[in-house]
N, C-alpha and C positions, 0 to 999 in steps of 0.2 A: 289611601287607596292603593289597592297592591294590583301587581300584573303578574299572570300566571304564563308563560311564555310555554312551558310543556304543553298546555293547548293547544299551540299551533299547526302540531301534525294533527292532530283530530278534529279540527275546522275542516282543513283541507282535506277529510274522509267524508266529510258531509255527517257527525256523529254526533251525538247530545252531548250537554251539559250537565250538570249534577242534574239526575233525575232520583224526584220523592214520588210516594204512594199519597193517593188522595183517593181513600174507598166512602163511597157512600149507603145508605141505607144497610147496618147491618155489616158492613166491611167486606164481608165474604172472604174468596180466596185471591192472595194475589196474583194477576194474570202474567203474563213471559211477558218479561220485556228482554230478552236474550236480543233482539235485534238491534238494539238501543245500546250505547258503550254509554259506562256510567264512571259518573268521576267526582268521589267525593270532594269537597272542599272541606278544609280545615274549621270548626265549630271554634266561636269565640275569636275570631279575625275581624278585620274592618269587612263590611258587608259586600260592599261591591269589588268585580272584576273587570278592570279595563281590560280590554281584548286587546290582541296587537293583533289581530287580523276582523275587521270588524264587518258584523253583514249584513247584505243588503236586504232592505226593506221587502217583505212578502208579496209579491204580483195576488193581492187577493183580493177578492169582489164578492161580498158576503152579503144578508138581510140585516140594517140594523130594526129597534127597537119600535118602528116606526112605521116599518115592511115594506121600509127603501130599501135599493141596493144604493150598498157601503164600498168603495174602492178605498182601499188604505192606504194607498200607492198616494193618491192624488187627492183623499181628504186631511193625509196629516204631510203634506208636502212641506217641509219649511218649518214645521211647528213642534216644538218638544214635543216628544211623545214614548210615554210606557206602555208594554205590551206584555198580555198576560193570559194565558191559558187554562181554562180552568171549567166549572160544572157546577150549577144551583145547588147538584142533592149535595155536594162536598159539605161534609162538617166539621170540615174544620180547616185545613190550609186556604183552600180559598176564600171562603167569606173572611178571615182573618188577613188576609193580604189585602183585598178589598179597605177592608176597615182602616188596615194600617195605612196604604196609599189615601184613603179621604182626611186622615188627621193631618196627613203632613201636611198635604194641600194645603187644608185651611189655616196652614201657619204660615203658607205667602202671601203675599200681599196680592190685594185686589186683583188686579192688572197682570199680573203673575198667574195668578188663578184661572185669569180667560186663557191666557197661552196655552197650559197644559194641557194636554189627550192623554188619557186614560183610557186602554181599549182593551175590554175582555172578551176573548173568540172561546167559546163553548168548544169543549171537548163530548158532549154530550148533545147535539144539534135537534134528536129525537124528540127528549124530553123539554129543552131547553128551548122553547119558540123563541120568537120574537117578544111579542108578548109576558111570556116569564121571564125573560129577559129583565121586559120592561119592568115587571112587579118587582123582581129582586134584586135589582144592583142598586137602587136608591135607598133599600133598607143594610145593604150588606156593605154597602159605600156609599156614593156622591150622584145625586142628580146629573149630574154631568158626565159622567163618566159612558163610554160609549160599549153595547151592547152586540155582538154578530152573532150570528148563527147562519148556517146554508150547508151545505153536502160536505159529511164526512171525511171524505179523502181528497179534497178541497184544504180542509181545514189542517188536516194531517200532513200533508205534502209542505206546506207554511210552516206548519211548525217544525219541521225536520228540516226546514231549509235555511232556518236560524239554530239548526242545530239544541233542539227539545224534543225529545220524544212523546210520542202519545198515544197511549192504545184504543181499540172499539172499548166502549162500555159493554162488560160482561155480567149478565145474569145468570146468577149462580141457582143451582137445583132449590135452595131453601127461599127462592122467590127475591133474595139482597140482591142489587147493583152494584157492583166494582167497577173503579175505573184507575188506571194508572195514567199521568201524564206530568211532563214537568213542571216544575215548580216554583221557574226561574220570573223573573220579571225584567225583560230587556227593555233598555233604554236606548233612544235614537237622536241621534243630533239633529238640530234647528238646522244646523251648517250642512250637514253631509246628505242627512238623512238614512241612514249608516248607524244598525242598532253596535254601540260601540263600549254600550258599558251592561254588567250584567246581575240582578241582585238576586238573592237565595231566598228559601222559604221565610228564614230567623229574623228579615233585617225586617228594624222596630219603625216604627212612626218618626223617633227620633234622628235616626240615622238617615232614612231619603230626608228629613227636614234639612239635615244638616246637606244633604248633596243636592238637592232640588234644585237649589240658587245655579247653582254651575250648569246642572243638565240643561235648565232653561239656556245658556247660555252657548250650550254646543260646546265647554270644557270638559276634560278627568276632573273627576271629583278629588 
């Protein structure tokens, strides 16, 4: 596990992490993310990034799957938990991240398994009900895995506050939706609650398998 310490002028700007493109239906054009500072990370390094400045847990109160409201604050209080930004029509990083986070899962142990939160907040709220929600994360991942959706800039404001950026879903003249948003999947301590480690679009089933053990535990991997 590596720490990238040059980050820590640009936490304290309130600025994103490596942000990818995740276009749907048709890709279209991609939208400005000029507001957004983008920072690539090195392709082919160990997955994750301990922060040395680590952040706090989103004050967000969303609809989950079920057409409760979800406080995230005080439903994953205490409890390992990854967090992840993302959009149904995605074809391709998201449901693959999805996917990738339900194998590792099922490679801890029982007991281990109830621990973990899994939580995907819609970048696309519009299309993304409740509901569809509920249809597609159990085919794109894990029954278990928790769904939000609720106002836009709601959602947007969160993500920028863990430093991800993410834009409105733009429909382009040829009738395709675009959507740009991070790509990251932040990890937050049992202990702190304090998202303190952070993984990139690439990282495989194998690699959270190998750090799961420890995030459970409120360690650096």
């Amino acid at each position: 596990m590596r720490k990238k310490t040059a980050l820590v002028a640009v936490f304290a700007a309130a600025t994103a992490l490596t942000l990818s493109a995740c276009s749907g239906e048709g890709s279209g054009k991609d939208s400005d993310s000029s507001s957004v500072a983008e920072i690539s990370a090195p392709k082919n390094t160990k997955p994750g990034t301990v922060l040395d400045q680590p952040f706090q847990k989103p004050a967000l109160v969303l609809t989950d799957t079920q057409g409760k409201p979800y406080d995230l604050r005080e439903r994953t209080k205490g409890k390992p938990t990854l967090l992840f930004f993302g959009y149904t029509s995605c074809p391709d990083v998201c449901p693959l991240t999805m996917s990738n986070l339900a194998m590792a899962k099922k490679k801890l142990p029982q007991a281990d398994q109830e621990k973990l939160q899994v939580v995907f907040v819609t970048t696309d709220p519009e299309r993304d009900t409740p509901a569809q929600l509920g249809k597609w994360l159990p085919s794109a991942g894990d029954p278990s895995f928790t769904g939000l959706s609720g106002d836009f800039a709601k959602i947007q404001a969160a993500a920028r506050s863990v430093g991800i950026g993410i834009d409105p879903p733009k429909k382009e003249k040829d009738g395709s939706v675009s959507s740009m948003h991070g790509a990251q999947v932040m990890a937050f301590s049992p202990k702190t609650d304090q998202g303190y480690v952070v993984y990139g679009e690439d990282t495989t089933p194998e690699a959270y398998a190998k750090d799961l053990p420890k995030l459970l535990r409120g360690e650096k991997p």
